[in-house]
PAKENU-760781 format. One line per field, with one value per residue (C-alpha): residue number from 1; residue in three letters; z, y, x. Coordinates in Angstrom, 2 decimals. Example, Ala and Ser with C-alpha at 12.3 -4.5 7.8 and 13.67 -1.06 7.14 Angstrom:
! PAKENU-760781
num <- 1,2
residuo <- ALA,SER
c3 <- 7.80,7.14
c2 <- -4.50,-1.06
c1 <- 12.30,13.67
//
This chain:
! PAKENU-760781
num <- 1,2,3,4,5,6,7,8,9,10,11,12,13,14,15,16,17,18,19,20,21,22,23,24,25,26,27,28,29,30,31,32,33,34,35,36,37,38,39,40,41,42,43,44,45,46,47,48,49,50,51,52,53,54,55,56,57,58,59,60,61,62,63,64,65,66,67,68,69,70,71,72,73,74,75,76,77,78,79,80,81,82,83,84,85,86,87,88,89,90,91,92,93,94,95,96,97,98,99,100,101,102,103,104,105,106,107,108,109,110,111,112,113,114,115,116,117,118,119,120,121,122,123,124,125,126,127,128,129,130,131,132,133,134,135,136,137,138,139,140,141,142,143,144,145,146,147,148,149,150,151,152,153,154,155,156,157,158,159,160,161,162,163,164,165,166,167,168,169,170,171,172,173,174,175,176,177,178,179,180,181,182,183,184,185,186,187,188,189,190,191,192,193,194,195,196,197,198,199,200,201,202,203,204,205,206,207,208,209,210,211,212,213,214,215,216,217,218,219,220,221,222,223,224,225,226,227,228,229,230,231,232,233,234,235,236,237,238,239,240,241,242,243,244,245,246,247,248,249,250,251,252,253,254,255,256,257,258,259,260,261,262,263,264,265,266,267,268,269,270,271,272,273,274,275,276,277,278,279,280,281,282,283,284,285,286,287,288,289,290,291,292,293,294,295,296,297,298,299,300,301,302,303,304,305,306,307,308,309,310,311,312,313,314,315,316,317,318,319,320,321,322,323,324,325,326,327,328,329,330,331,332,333,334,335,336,337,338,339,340,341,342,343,344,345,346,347,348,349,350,351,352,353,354,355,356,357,358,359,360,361,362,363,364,365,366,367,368,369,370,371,372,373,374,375,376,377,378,379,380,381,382,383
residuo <- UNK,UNK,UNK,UNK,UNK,UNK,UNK,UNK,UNK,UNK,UNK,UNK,UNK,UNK,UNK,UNK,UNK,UNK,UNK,UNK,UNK,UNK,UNK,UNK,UNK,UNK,UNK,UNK,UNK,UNK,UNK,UNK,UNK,UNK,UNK,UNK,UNK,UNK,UNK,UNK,UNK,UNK,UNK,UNK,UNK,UNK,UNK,UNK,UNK,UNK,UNK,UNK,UNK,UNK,UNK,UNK,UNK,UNK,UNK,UNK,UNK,UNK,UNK,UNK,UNK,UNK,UNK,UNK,UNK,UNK,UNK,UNK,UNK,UNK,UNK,UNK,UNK,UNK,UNK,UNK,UNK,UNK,UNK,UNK,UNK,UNK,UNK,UNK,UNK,UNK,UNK,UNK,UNK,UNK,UNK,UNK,UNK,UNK,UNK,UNK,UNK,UNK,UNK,UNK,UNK,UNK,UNK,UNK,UNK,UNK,UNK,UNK,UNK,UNK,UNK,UNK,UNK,UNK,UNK,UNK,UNK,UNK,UNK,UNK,UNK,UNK,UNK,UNK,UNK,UNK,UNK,UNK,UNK,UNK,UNK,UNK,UNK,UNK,UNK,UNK,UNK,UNK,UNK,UNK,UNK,UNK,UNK,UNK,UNK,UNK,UNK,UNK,UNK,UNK,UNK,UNK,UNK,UNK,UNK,UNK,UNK,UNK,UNK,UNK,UNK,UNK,UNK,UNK,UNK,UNK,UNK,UNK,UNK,UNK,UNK,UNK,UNK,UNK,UNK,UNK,UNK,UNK,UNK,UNK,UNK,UNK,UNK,UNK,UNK,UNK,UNK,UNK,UNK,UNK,UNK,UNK,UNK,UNK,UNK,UNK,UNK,UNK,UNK,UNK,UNK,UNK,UNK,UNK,UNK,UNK,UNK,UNK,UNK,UNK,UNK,UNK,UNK,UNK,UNK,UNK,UNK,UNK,UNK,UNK,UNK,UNK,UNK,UNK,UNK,UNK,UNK,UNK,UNK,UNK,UNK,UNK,UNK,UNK,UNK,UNK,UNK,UNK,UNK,UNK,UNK,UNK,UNK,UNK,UNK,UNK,UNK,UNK,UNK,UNK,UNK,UNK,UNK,UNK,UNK,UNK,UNK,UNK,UNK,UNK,UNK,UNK,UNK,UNK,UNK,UNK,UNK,UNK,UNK,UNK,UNK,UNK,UNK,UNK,UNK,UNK,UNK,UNK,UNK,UNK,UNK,UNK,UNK,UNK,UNK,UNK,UNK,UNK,UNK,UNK,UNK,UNK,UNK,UNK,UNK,UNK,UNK,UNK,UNK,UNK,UNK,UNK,UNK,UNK,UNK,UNK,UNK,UNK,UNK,UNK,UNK,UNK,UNK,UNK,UNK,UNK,UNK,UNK,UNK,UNK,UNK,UNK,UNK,UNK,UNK,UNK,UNK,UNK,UNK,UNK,UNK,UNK,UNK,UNK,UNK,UNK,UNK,UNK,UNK,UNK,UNK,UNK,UNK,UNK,UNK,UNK,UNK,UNK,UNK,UNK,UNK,UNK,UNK,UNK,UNK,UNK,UNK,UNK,UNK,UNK,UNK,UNK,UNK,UNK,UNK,UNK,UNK,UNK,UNK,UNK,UNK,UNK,UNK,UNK,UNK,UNK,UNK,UNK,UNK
c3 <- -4.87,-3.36,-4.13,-1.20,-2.01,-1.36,-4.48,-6.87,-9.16,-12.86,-13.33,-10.65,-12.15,-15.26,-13.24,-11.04,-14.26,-16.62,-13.44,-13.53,-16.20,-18.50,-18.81,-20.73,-17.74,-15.17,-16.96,-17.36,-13.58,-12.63,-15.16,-13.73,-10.46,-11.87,-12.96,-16.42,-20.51,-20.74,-20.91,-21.92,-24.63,-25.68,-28.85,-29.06,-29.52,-31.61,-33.73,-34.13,-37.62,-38.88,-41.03,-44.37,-45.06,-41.62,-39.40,-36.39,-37.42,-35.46,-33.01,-32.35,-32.26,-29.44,-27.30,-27.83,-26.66,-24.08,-22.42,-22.01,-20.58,-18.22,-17.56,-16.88,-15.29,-14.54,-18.33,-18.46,-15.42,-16.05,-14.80,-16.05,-16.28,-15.78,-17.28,-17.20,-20.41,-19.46,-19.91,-23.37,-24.39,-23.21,-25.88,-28.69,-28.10,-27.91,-29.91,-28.41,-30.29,-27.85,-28.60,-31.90,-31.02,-28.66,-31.31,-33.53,-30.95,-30.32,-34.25,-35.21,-36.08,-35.34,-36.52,-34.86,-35.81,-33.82,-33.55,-34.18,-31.74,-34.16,-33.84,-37.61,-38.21,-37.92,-37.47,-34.56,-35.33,-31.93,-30.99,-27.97,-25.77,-24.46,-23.49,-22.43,-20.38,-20.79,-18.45,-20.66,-17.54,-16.45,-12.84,-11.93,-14.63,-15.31,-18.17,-16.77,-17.18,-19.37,-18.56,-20.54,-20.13,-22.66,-24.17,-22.88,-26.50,-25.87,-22.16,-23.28,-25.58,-22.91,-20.09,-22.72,-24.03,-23.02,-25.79,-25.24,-26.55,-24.26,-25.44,-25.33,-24.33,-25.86,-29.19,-29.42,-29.22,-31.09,-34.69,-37.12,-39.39,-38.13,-40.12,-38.45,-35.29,-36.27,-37.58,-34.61,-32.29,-34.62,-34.52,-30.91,-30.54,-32.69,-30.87,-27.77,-28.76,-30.45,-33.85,-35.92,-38.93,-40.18,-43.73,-45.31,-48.82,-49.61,-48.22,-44.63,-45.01,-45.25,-42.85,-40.27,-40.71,-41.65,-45.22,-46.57,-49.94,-52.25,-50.98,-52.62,-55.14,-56.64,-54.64,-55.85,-53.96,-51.52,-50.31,-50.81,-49.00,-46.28,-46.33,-46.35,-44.17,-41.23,-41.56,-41.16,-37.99,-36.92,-37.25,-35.05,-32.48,-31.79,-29.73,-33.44,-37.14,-39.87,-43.39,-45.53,-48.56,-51.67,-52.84,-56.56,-59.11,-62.11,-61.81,-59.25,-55.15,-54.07,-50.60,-48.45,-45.25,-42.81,-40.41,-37.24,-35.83,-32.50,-31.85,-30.52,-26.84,-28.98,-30.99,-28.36,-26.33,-29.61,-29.71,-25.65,-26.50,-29.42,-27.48,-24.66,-27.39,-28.66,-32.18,-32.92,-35.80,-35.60,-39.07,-40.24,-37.85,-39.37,-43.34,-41.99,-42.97,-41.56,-38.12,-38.01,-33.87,-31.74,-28.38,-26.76,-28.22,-27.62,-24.18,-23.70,-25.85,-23.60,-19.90,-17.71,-16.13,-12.59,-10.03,-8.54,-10.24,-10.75,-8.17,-9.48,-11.51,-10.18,-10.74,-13.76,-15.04,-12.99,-13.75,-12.33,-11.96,-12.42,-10.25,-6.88,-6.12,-8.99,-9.52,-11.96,-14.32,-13.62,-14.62,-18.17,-18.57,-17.96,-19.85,-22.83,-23.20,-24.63,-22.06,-22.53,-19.38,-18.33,-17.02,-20.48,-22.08,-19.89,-20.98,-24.36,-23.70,-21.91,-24.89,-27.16,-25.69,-24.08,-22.74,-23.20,-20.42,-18.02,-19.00,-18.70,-15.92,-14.84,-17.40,-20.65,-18.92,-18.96,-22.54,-24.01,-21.79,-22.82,-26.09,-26.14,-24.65,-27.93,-30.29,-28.90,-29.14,-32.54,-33.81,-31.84,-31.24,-28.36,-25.77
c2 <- -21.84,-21.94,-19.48,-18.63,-21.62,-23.66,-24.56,-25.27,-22.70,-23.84,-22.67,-24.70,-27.44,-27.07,-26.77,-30.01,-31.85,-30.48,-32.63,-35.79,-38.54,-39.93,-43.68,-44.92,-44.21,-45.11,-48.78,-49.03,-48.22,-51.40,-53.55,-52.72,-53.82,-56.96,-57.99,-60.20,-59.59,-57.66,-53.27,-50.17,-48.01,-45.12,-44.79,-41.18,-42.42,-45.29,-43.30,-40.28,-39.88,-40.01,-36.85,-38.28,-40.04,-41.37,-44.36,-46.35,-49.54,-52.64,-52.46,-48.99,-48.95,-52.42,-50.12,-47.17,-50.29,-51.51,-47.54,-47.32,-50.68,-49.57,-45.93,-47.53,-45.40,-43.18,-42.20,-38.83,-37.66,-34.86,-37.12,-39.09,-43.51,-46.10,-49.01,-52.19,-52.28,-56.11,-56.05,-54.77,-57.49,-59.81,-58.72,-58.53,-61.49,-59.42,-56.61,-54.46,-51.28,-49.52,-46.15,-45.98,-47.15,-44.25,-41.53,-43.10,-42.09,-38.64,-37.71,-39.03,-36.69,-37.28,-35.31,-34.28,-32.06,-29.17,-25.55,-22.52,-19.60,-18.01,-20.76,-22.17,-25.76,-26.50,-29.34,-30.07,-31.56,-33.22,-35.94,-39.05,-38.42,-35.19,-36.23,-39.72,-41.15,-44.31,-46.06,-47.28,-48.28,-51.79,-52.45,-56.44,-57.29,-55.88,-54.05,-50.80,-49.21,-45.86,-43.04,-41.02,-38.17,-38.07,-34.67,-32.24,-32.49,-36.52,-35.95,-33.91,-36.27,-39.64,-37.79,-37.16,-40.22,-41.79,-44.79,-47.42,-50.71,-53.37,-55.29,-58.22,-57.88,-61.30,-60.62,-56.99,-58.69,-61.60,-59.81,-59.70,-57.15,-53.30,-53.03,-56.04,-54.30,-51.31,-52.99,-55.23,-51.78,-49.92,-53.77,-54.10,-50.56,-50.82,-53.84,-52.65,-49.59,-51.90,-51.14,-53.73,-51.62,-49.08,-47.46,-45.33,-44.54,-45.55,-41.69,-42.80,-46.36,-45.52,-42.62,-45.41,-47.68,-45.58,-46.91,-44.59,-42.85,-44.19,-47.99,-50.33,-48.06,-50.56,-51.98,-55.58,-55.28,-53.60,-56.57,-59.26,-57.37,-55.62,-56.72,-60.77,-60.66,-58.54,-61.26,-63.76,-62.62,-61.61,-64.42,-66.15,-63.92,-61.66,-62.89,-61.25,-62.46,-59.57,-59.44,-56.51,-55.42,-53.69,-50.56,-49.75,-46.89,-48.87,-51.03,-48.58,-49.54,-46.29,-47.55,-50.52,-51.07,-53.62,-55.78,-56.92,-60.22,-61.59,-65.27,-67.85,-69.54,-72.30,-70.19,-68.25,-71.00,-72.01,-68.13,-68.32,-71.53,-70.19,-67.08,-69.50,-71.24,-70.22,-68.24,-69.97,-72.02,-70.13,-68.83,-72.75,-73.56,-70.25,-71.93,-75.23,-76.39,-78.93,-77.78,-78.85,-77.63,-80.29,-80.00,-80.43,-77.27,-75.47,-76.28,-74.97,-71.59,-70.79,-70.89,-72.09,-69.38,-68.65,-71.11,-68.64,-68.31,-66.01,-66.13,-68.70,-70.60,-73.55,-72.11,-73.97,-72.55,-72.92,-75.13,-72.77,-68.97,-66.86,-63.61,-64.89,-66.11,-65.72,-61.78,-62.06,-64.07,-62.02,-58.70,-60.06,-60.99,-57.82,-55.57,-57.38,-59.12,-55.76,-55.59,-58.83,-61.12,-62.48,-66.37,-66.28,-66.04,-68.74,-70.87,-70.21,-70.60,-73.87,-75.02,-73.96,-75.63,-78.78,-81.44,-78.92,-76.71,-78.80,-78.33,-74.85,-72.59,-69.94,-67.18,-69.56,-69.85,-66.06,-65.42,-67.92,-66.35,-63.00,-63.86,-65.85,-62.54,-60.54,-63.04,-63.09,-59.54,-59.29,-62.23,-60.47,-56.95,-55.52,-55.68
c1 <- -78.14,-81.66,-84.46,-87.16,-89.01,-86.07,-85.55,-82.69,-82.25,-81.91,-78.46,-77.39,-79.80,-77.27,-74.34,-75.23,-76.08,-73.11,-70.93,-72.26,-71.70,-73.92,-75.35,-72.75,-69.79,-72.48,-72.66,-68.74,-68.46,-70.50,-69.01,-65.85,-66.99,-68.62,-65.09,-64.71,-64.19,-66.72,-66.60,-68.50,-67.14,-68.98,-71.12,-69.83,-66.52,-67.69,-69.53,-66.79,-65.54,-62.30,-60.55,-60.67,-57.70,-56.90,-57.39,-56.08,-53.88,-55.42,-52.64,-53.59,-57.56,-56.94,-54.42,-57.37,-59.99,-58.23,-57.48,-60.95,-61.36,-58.59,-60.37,-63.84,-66.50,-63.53,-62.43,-64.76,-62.59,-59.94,-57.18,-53.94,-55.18,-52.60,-51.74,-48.99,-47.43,-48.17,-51.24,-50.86,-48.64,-50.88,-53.16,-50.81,-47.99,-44.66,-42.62,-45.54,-44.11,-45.96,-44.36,-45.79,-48.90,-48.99,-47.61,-50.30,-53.28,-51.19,-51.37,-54.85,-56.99,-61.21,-63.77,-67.18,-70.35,-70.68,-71.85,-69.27,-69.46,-72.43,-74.41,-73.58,-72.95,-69.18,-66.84,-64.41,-61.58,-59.17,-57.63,-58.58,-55.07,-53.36,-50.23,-48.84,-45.85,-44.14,-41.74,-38.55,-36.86,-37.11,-38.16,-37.26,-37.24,-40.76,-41.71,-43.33,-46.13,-47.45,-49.69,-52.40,-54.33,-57.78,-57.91,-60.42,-63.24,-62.76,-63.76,-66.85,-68.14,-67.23,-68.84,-72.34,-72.42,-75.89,-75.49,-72.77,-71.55,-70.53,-67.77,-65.77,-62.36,-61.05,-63.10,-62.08,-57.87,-59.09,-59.63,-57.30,-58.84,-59.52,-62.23,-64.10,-63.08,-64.92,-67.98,-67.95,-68.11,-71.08,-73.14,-72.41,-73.73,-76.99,-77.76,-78.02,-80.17,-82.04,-81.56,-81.01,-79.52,-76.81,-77.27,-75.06,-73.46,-69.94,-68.75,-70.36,-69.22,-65.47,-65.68,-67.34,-64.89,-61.79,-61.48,-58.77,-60.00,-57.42,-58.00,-60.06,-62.01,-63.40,-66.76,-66.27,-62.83,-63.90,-66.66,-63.74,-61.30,-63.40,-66.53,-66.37,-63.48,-65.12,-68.53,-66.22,-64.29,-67.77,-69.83,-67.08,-66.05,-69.17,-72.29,-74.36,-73.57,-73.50,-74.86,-75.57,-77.94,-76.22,-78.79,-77.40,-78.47,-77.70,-74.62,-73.20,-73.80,-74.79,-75.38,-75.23,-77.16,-75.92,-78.26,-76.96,-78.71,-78.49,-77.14,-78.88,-77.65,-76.37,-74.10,-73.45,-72.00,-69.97,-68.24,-67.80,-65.69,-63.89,-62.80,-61.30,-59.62,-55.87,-55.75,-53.45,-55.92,-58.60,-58.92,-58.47,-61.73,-63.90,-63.46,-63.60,-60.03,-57.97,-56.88,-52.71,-52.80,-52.96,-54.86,-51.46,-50.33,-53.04,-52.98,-49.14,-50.29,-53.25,-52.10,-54.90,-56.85,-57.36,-58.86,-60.86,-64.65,-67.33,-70.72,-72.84,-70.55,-72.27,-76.02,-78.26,-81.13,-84.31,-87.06,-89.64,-89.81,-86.83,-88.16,-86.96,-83.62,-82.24,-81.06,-78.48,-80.87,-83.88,-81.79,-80.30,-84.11,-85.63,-82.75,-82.45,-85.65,-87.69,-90.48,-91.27,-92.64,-89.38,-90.81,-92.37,-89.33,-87.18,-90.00,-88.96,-85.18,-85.77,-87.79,-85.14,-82.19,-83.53,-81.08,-78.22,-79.04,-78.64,-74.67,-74.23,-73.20,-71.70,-70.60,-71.58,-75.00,-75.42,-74.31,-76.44,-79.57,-78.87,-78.36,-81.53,-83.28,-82.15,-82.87,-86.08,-86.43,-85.64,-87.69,-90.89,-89.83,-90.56,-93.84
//
């Protein structure tokens, strides 16, 4: 409604605004446009807590990732998704179980702070999915497809979410360990609000990364088993490495504060190579070990991806100014490179890589820029 002036009232300000999505669902829209591995997922949902005592399995939290990848911009929406049961084999190599998977996501229980009808702090307690349908009869030999509805509290919180994460879809199927899922999510997150760090005590830490209670109660088994493990998957799958600082009181870690660090283009280009590579050996190339797959075999477990490529898969980096001509470079520069003059940092990049630029292209090309644009960031803050 309009007053005499013509103007908006507020409560139609409100209602307007209470209807439109927030940043994070605006980004995952035009990623899904862009096409590629990479998607949005909401730091409200990475950030949600777990009821003590629960967690997803890893099958469960990569169906959960790859719903939202599927919902895109769209996920806030009141609205069944769809998926090809397909495409979740294609993430997890057969035997799918994807009914349990599902009744897994039906029966997990979050938990968010909130305000009770009185105004008093209060906790909500709901689960990501409503309801979900899944095709058990084979079409063609085709193996169907399911359906999911997010539950209204999940919608809210999707829909509000102004922080996000942008992910990588091979990374996010590439880990072995849920933990190093999760950690990957809350680093990918902090990153891109640019803050380097997470600190919590051992009660936050296991609520973060849905450490059950009971498991691993003692800390030196707890950094072999959970700890080391996730670095390790990280420092080869993620475009950051993770290390963390032990705080004690006495002998006892009270709390432990994680720093997330952006990779340089060089190691960028070295995770962008590993992802394309089969798993099928990768834990024997992360410790160095002998490697027993042959490039034969790797080739017949990783079928060759489509001809078709990305724009600019043929671009290099420029020798002069980035500003004109070259939009796609110009915006990585200018969103990830903390105010900074954006020329001033190519300079810096070129510098930095030297002969080896002249290699790159395409979508290597843009990882290793915009991972040159954080590091840079981080090593200078911001302008």
């Amino acid at each position: 409604m309009e007053n005499d002036a013509g103007q908006l009232t507020v409560a139609h300000q409100e209602t307007i605004e209470e209807a439109l999505p927030g940043r994070s669902m605006r980004v995952a829209a035009a990623l899904r446009l862009k096409g590629g591995d990479e998607f949005v997922k909401p730091g409200s949902i990475i950030e949600v807590k777990f009821v003590k005592g629960e967690s997803l399995s890893l099958t469960a939290s990569r169906l959960l990732a790859l719903m939202i990848l599927t919902a895109g911009g769209d996920a806030w929406e009141d609205r069944p998704h769809r998926m090809r049961k397909a495409d979740i084999r294609r993430g997890h190599k057969g035997n799918e179980r994807i009914t349990e998977m599902l009744q897994e996501l039906h029966r997990t229980l979050f938990a968010v702070d909130d305000r009770s009808w009185r105004g008093k702090k209060a906790t909500t307690l709901f689960s990501l999915i409503s309801r979900s349908k899944e095709e058990t009869e084979e079409d063609g030999g085709q193996a169907g497809w399911i359906e999911w509805e997010f539950t209204a509290d999940a919608r809210k919180l999707i829909q509000a979410s102004e922080t996000y994460a942008v992910l990588n879809r091979q990374a996010v199927l590439g880990f072995r360990s849920n933990y190093a899922l999760r950690l990957y999510e809350l680093g990918a997150l902090r990153l891109h609000r640019r803050q380097a760090t997470w600190k919590g005590d051992m009660a936050a830490l296991r609520a973060a990364l849905g450490i059950p209670p009971d498991v691993y109660t003692d800390f030196a088994q707890l950094r072999r088993k959970v700890l080391e493990k996730a670095k390790a998957e990280i420092d080869q799958l993620a475009h950051f490495r993770v290390d963390w600082r032990e705080i004690r009181q006495g002998r006892t870690v009270a709390e432990i504060e994680f720093r997330f660090e952006p990779k340089g283009a060089p190691e960028v280009i070295e995770t962008i190579g590993e992802l394309d590579r089969h798993s099928t050996g990768r834990k024997q190339r992360r410790d160095g070990t002998i490697e027993t797959v042959t490039v034969g075999q790797d080739a017949l477990a990783a079928p060759a991806k489509p001809a078709d490529k990305p724009t600019g898969e043929t671009q290099t980096f420029p020798s002069g100014s980035i500003r004109f001509g070259y939009d796609d470079l110009f915006s990585i520069g200018r969103s990830y490179g903390g105010g900074w003059d954006v020329d001033l940092i190519a300079s810096g990049f070129r510098d930095h890589m030297g002969e080896r630029l002249t290699k790159l292209r395409g979508a290597k090309l843009a990882a290793a820029w915009k991972g040159f644009c954080e590091s840079w960031v981080t090593r200078r803050g911001r302008a």
